[in-house]
MIPA-549776 format. One line per field, with one value per residue: x, z negated, y of N, C-alpha, C in turn. Coordinates in pm, whole numbers, always signed. Example, Ala and Ser with C-alpha at 12.3 -4.5 7.8 and 13.67 -1.06 7.14 Angstrom:
<fivexs>
n.x +1319/+1285
n.z -780/-708
n.y -569/-225
ca.x +1230/+1367
ca.z -780/-714
ca.y -450/-106
c.x +1320/+1290
c.z -780/-787
c.y -330/+3
</fivexs>
This chain:
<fivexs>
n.x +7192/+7186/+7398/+7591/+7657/+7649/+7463/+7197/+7177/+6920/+6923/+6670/+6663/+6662/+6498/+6557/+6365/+6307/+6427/+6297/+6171/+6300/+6583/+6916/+6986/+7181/+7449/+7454/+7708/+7783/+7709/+7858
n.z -15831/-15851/-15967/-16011/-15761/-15673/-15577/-15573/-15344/-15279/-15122/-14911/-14914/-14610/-14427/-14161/-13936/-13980/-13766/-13556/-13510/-13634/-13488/-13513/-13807/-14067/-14266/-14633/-14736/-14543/-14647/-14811
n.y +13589/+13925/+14117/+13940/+13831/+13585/+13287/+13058/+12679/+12525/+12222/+12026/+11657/+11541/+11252/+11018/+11107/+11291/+11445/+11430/+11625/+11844/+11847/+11792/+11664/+11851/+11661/+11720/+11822/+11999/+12239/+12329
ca.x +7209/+7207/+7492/+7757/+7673/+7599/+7331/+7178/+7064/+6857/+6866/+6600/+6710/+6556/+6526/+6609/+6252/+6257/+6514/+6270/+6088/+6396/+6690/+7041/+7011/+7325/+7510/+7483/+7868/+7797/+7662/+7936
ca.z -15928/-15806/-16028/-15960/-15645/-15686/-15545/-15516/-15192/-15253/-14966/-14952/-14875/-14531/-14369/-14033/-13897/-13956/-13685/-13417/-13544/-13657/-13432/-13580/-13951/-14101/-14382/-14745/-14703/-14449/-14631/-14925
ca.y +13694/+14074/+14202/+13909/+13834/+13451/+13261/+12853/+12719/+12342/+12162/+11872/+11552/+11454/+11130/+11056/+11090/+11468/+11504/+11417/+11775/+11902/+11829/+11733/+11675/+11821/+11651/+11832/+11858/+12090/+12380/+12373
c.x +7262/+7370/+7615/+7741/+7642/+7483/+7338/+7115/+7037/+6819/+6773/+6674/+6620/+6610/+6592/+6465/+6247/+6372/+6413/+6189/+6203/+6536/+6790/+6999/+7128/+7329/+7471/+7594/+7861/+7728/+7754/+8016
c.z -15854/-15859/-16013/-15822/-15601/-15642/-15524/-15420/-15229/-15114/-14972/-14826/-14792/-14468/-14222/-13926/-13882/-13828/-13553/-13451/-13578/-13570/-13543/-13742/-13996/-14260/-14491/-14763/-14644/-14445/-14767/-14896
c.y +13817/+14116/+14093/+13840/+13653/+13410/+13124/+12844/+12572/+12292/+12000/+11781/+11475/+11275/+11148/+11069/+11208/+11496/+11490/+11587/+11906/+11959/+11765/+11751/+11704/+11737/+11714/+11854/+11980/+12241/+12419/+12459
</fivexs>
């Protein structure tokens, strides 16, 4: 939202398979 400054970020829930394409998978902890 423009006017209060708020915003959502969805993070999909990868496996551990995307890390060989990815690198380090973080946590979803780790973007609160």
């Amino acid at each position: 939202d423009v006017s209060t400054g708020k915003s959502f970020l969805f993070a999909p829930r990868l496996t551990d398979e995307y890390a060989v394409w990815l690198g380090k998978i973080k946590p979803l902890s780790a973007y609160k």
